[in-house]
N, C-alpha and C positions, 0 to 999 in steps of 0.2 A: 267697435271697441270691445262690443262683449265676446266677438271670438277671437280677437286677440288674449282674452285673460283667456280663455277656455286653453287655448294652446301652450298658455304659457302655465297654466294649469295640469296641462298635461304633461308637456314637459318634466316636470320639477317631480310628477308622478314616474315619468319612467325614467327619469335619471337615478330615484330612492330607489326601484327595485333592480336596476343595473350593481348599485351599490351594494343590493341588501343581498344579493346574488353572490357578493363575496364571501364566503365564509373559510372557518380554520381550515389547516393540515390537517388532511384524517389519514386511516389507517390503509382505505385500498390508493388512494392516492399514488403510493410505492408503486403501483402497476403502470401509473400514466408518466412515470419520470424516464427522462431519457439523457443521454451524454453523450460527450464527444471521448474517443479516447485514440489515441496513436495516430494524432496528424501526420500527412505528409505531402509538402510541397511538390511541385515538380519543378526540373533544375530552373527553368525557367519564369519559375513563380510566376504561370498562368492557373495554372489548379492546384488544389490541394483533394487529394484523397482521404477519408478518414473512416472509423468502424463506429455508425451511430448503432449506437446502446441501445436498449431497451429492458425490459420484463415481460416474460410471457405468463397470461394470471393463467392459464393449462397446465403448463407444463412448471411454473410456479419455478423459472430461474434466468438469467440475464441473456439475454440475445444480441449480437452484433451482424449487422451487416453492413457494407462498403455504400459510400455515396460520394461525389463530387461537388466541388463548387469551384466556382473561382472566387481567385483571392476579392474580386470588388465587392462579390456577395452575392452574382448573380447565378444563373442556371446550375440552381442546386437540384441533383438530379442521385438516383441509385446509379451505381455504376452499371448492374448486372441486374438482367430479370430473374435470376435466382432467388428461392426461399432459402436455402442452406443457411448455415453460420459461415461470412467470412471474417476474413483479419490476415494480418500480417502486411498489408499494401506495401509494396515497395517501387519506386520509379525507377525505369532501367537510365543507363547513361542518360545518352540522350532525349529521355522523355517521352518517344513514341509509346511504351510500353507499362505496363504494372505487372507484376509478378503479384501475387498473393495464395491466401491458403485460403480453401471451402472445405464441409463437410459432406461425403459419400456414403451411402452404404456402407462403402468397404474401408472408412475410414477417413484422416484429411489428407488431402492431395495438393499439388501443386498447379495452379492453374496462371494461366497469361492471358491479358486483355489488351487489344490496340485499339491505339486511342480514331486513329484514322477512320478506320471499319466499324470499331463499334462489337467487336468478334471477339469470342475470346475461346480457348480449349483448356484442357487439363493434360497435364505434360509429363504425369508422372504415375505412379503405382507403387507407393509404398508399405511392411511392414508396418509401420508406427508413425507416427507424428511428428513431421518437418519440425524445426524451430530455428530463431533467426536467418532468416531469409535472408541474402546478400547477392547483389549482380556484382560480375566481374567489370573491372573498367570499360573493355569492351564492348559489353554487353551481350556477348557469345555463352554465357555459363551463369548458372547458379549456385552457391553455395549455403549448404544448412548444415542444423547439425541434428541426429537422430539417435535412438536408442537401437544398441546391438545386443540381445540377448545374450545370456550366457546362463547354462546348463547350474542349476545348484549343488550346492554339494549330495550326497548318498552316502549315508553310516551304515545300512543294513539291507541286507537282499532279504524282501517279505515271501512267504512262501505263497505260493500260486493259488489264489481262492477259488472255488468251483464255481461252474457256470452257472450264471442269474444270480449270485450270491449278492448280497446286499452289505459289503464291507464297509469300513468308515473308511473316509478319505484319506490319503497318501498324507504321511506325517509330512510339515514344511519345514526343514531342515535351514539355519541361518547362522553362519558365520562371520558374518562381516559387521562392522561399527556399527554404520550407519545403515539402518534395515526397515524404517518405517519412517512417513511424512504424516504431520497433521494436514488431512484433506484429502488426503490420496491413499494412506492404509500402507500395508503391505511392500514395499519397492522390490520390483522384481530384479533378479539378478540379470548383471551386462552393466555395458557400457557404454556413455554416448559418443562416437564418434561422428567425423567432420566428413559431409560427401558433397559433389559436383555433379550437375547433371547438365545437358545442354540447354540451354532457351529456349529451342523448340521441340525439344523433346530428346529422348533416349534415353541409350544406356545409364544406368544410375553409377557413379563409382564413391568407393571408400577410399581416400586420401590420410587417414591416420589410422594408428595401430595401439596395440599393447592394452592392459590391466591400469586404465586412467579412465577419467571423464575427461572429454571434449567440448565444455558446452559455455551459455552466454555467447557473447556478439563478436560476430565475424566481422575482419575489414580484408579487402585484396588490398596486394601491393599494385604501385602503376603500371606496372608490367603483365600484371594478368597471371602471374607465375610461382606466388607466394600468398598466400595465407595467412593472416595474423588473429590469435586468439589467446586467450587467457585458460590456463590450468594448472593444475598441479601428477606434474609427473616424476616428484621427490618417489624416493623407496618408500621410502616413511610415511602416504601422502593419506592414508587414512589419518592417523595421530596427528597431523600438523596440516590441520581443517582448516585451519585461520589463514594458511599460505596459497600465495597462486604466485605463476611466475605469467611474465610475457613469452610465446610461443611463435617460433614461421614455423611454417610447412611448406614445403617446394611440390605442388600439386602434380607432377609429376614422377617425382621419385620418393615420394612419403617422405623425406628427410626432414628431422622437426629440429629445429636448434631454440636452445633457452638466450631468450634475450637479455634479461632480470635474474638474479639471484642473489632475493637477501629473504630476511625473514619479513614476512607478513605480506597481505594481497597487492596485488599486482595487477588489473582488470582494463578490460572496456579497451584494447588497442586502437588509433584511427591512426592512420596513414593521411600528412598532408598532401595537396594534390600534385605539389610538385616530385613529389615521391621521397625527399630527404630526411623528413622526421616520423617517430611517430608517439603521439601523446598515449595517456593512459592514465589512471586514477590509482592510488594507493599510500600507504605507508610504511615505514618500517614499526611492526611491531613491539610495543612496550608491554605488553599484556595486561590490559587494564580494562575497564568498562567500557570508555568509548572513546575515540581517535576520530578526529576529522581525517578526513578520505581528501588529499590531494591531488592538484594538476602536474604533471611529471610530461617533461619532454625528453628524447634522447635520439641520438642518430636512428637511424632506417637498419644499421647493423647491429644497435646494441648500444655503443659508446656514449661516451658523454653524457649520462644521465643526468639529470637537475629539475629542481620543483620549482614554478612560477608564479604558485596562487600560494607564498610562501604570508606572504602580506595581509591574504582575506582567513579568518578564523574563521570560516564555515565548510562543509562536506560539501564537496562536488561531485557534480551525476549528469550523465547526458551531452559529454565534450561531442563538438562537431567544429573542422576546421573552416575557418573562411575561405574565399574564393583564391585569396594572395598568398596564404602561407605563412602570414606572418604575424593570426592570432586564432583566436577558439572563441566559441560559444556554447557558453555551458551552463546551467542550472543550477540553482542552491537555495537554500531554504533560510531567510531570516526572520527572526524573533514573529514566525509562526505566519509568515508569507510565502510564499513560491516566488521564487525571483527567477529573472534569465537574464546574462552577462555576459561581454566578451572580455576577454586578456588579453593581451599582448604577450610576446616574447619576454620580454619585460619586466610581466607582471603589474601591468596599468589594469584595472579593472573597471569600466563600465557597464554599468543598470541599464537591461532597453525594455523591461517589462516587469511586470509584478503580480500578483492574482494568479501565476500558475495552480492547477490541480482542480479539485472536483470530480475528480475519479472514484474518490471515496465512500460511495452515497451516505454508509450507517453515521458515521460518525467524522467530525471534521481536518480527516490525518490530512498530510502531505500528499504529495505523488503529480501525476501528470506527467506533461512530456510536451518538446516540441521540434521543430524541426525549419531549417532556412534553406533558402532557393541559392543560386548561384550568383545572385546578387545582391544577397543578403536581407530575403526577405524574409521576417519569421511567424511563422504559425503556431499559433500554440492552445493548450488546453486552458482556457479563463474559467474565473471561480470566483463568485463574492457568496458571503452570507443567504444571499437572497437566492441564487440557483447553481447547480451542478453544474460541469464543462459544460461551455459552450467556444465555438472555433472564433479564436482571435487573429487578428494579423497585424502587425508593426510592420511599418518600411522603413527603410533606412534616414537616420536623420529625424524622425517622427519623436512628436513628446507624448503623443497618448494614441492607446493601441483601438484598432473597429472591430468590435463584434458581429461578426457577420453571419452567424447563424440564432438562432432564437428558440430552440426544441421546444422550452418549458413553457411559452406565453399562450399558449390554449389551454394550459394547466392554473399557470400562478398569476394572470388576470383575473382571475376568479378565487385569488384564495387570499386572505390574511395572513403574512405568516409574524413570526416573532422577531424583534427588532435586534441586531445585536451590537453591543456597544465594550469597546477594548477599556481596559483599567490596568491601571499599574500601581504596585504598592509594594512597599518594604517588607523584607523580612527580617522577621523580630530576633532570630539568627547572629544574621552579621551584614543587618541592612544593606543586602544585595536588591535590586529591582527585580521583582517581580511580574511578568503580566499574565493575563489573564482575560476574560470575555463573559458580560454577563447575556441572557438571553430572554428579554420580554416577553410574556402574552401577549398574544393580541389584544389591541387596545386596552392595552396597560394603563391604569388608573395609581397614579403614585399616590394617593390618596387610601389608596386599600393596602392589608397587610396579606402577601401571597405567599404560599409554602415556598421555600428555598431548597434547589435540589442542587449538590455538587455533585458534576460528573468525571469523575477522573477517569485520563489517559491511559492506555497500555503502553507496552515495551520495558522497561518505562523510559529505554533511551528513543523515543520517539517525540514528535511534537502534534498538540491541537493549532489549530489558527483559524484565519477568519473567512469558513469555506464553509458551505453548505452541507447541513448534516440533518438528515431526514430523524432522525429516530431525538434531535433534540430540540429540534421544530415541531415534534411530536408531542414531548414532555410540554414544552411552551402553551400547545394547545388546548394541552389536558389543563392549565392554569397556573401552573409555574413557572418560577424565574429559575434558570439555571446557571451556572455558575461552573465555567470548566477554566484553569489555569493551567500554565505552564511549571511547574515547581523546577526546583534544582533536578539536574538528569535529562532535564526533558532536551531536544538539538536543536538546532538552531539560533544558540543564543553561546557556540563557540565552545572549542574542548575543554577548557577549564568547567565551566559550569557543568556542562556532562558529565563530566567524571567525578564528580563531589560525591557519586554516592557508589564510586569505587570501594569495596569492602566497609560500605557504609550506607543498608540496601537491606530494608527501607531505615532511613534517618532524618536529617533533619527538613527532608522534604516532606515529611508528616507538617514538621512548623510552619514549609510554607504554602499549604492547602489551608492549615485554619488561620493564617495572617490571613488569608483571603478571605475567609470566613467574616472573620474579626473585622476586616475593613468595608465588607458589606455590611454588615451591622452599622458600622460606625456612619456607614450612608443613608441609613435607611434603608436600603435593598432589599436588607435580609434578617430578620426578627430571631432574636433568640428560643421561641417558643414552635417555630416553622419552620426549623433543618432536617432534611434528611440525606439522602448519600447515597449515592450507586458509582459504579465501575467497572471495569471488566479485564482479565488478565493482570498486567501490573497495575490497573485501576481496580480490578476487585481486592489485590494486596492491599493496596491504599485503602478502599473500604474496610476491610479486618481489621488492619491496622488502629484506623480514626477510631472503631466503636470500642476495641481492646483500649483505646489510651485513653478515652471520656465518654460520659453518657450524655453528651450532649442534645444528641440528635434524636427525634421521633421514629425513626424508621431507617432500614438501610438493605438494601438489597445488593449482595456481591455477588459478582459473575464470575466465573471460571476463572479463580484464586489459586493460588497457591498456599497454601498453610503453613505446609512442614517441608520445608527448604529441604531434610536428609531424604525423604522420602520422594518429595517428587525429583530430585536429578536426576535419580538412577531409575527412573523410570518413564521419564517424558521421551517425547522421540529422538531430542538434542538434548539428553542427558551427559553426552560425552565434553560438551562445552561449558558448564559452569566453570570447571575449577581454575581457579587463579584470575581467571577475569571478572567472578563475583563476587567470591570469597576465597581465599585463601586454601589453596588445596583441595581434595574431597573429599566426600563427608566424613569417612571413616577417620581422618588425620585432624578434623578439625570441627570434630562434634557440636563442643560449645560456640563455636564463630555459626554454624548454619543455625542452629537453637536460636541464637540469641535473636536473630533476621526473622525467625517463622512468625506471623501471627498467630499459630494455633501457641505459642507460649505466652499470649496473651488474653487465650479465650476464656480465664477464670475470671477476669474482670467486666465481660461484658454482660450486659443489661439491657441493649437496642434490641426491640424487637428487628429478626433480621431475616430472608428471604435469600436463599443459595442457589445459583441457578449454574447449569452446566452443560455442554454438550457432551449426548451420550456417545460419540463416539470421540469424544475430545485427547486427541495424544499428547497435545503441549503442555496443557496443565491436565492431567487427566481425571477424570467422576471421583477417584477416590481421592483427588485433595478437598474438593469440595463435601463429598460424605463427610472428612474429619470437621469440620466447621459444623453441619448438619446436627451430626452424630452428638458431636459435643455440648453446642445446644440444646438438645433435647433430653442429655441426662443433666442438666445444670436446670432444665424446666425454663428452659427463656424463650416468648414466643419465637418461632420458628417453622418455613416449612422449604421444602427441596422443590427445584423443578428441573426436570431432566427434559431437553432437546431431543428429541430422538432423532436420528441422524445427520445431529450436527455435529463439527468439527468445533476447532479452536473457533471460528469463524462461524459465532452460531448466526448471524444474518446474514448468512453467505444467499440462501432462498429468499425471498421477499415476505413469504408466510412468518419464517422463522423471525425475522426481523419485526413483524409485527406480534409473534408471540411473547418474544424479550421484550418487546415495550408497555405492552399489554399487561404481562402478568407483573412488570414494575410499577406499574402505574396502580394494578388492582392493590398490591401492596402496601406502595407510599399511600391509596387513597385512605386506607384500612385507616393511618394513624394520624391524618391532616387532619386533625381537632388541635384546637390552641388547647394549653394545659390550662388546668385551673389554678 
């Protein structure tokens, strides 16, 4: 008897420290996360190939490489003994083969693996960096598309420096629109065009021509002989950025005819298998803030064109046809879910999945991807709250889909993370529904009163939803409840709602961030005395915003804002795109309209002690819109201090370091002023 209690003594002893073995999300944690990203099936829906993610804490940036499974979940295996980075997997016709892309010495190349051997080579030698991978039907050719340099322009012949002279470097000389990306710096001049290479190798060739981009996703016709891609090869085609039209190519004789021609984008072509139609995503252009992106069918020549996702009021992305020809399955994002669907001819729409995305790590956006077999099996990137992608698979006729992969459970068996719970509430507006998600501590005590932190979204025509986001798992840890909604703008929730803040930007979706406020309060959630507020891009706007319109809050930390609407257009990288889709004209014709939108014409009212943070090499909203917030605070004497990223982009958690420095220095912040007021 008495070693029976001993055991069972012991027991109950190592079940508490299995327990007590749990603890929060912390900060190196980001190094042990992993994800699925760019499923794909093979036709036969025996395997799926995919590029498991990672972090390397050395070289302190995101790692992919290729692994297999099959669809039941078994012999999940690397494809390749390679260290390289790959991506791009693609299954040829028939399934014997994978095309994908690795990294060389000499750059990324094209490499082929058979599934038979277990063998795989590299088939190619390029200048620059493949993109969208595509086999021919037959499975005899490849199709990508690459960058073709071109020579810049030369103003001045410099005079010849003497030998060993130590001159400063060759002026860079830039004439064209669009001349710089956030992320990438510089765009070198050229062009991308569309080439063909064999499947087992050779000669590489260039199939298009002329002073255009070529680029996004290839489909071949059934025949092996035509090309279909999306671009803009208007005269005009700098100025009328917002257009693409649908494109053939006859791989043979470069002949390129336009299949589409109206105004506004045109994308994404797929040829159904019977060869008669081919779908494609777009709109006709209204020029307004945001437009749901429609499903469009039309003959294989051009003709007939007609939209069929006339009925679903959400953006479509990712059409693939079924095996019969006679519907699509395609992606969409509702009231801040990932969904996946098919259509009919029709226009019948059926739901086979939900939880897309987690591709995101920092913060809880959209995205994902997925992809079906030949018999309609689909794979895709799954996402809850609780971890990043992992590889899902629906068969047909199924009501709930199998997770068959697990990255994160040697990670998140071991950790606590914060609990998150959906809320819907009115805005005081024009009592529209609003939702929103709040975000528990661990072992949250609704008995205690905890700081309340809003984190608003960028874009701001984007959406948060209910997907795993490390950096608010983060905040939760540190001992806050956070608080991110969807306001008017945000997608998802249908082009009406979007567009409310057409030339009305930011407006009355300042009202509906603190109806959410106000209804956490009214819960109890959220305490008058314990708000404060961060954001980033059009969420760092929103932060300027809230503290210029009340002093409510203890603290606020804005990320990479934009202030002065005249200033930053003409100087961000896609400075050519505000006018008329944000505001009315550009700056110079419409002074008082971008004025009256800037938060920096509100920074005499604020009072929040407030923290600016930026990436220094930030092009989208650039260092000096954040300086003016900085700057300004500090001759008004309101506490304040700057933190500059050094070599970060728009995307300052683009590194896992940097991701923990923006949490870190928000958190040292908000900790600064989490005292209840007297």
């Amino acid at each position: 008897m008495r070693k029976i209690v001993f055991i069972i003594a012991f027991s109950s002893v190592f079940l508490n420290t299995i327990i007590a073995q749990k603890t929060a999300f912390s900060y190196l944690d980001i190094y042990d996360l992993e994800y699925v990203l760019d499923p794909q099936i093979s036709p036969n829906g025996e395997w799926i190939v995919y590029q498991r993610m990672g972090f390397d804490i050395m070289e302190d940036k995101a790692v992919g490489q290729l692994w297999m499974i099959k669809t039941d979940g078994s012999q999940h295996q690397k494809l390749t003994s390679g260290e390289s980075a790959e991506s791009n997997a693609r299954w040829s016709p028939t399934g014997n083969r994978i095309a994908f892309t690795s990294t060389t010495k000499e750059g990324v190349e094209i490499y082929i693996y058979w599934l038979s051997t277990g063998k795989m080579a590299k088939i190619s030698q390029l200048p620059y960096s493949p993109s969208a991978l595509t086999w021919s039907p037959q499975g005899d050719q490849l199709a990508f598309s690459m960058h073709v340099p071109k020579a810049p322009p030369v103003l001045v012949k410099m005079p010849k420096k003497p030998k060993g002279a130590k001159w400063a470097a060759t002026s860079r000389i830039t004439d064209r629109l669009y001349h710089e990306a956030d992320g990438k710096g510089y765009i070198k001049p050229g062009f991308n065009h569309i080439f063909v290479i064999p499947a087992i190798g050779g000669a590489v060739r260039q199939v298009t021509s002329g002073d255009f981009h070529h680029r996004g996703k290839l489909n071949w016709g059934k025949n092996g002989e035509q090309l279909y891609f999306s671009g803009n090869r208007n005269k005009d085609w700098e100025y009328s950025f917002r257009n693409s039209e649908v494109y053939s190519v006859n791989i043979s004789s470069g002949d390129i005819t336009a299949l589409t021609n109206r105004k506004g984008p045109d994308t994404n072509p797929v040829v159904s298998p019977n060869g008669k139609y081919i779908a494609y995503i777009g709109f006709e252009d209204k020029v307004q803030a945001y437009q749901v992106r429609k499903l469009h069918i039309m003959n294989v020549d051009g003709s007939n064109a007609r939209v069929i996702s006339e009925k679903l009021d959400r953006g479509v992305t990712n059409i693939i046809w079924n095996a019969k020809s006679n519907g699509l399955y395609f992606s969409f994002d509702d009231k801040g879910n990932g969904k996946i669907g098919h259509i009919t001819l029709d226009g019948t729409v059926t739901i086979l999945a939900s939880d897309k995305g987690g591709t995101s790590i920092g913060r809880p956006y959209s995205g994902g991807s997925f992809t079906v077999s030949n018999s309609g099996i689909i794979a895709y990137t799954h996402t809850r709250p609780e971890f990043p992608s992992e590889l899902a698979v629906v068969k047909p006729k199924a009501k709930n889909p199998i997770k068959i992969t697990s990255l994160n459970n040697p990670l998140f068996k071991y950790r606590n993370l914060g609990e998150v719970e959906e809320v819907w509430y009115k805005s005081s507006v024009d009592q529209r529904d609003i939702q929103g998600w709040v975000v528990y501590p661990p072992n949250y005590n609704s008995s205690k009163k905890y700081p309340f932190l809003v984190e608003n979204h960028g874009g701001p025509i984007l959406n948060y939803g209910d997907r795993f986001s490390a950096e608010i798992q983060l905040y939760a840890a540190a001992g806050y409840i956070v608080f991110y909604p969807n306001p008017r703008g945000s997608t998802s929730y249908g082009e009406e709602f979007g567009n409310l803040l057409y030339n009305n930007y930011p407006g009355e979706d300042y009202n509906d961030v603190m109806d959410g406020v106000d209804f956490c309060i009214h819960k109890g959630i959220a305490h008058e005395d314990k708000l404060y507020v961060t954001g980033g891009s059009a969420g760092g706007i929103m932060s300027a915003w809230m503290i210029g319109k009340n002093d409510r809050f203890e603290a606020a930390v804005v990320a990479k804002p934009v202030m002065n609407w005249i200033s930053k257009t003409l100087v961000a990288d896609n400075y050519f795109g505000y006018a008329n889709s944000r505001y009315p004209g550009q700056p110079w014709e419409n002074f008082e309209g971008y004025w009256k939108f800037s938060p920096l014409s509100l920074v005499g009212n604020i009072k929040t002690p407030t923290m600016v943070m930026v990436g220094m090499n930030d092009l989208r909203t650039p260092p000096s819109e954040a300086k003016q917030l900085y700057h300004a605070l500090k001759l008004r004497k309101v506490e304040t201090v700057l933190v500059e990223i050094p070599g970060a982009g728009h995307g300052i958690a683009k590194k896992p370091s940097n991701l923990i420095a923006k949490v870190a220095h928000t958190l040292s912040w908000l900790n600064k002023y989490s005292k209840v007021k007297d």
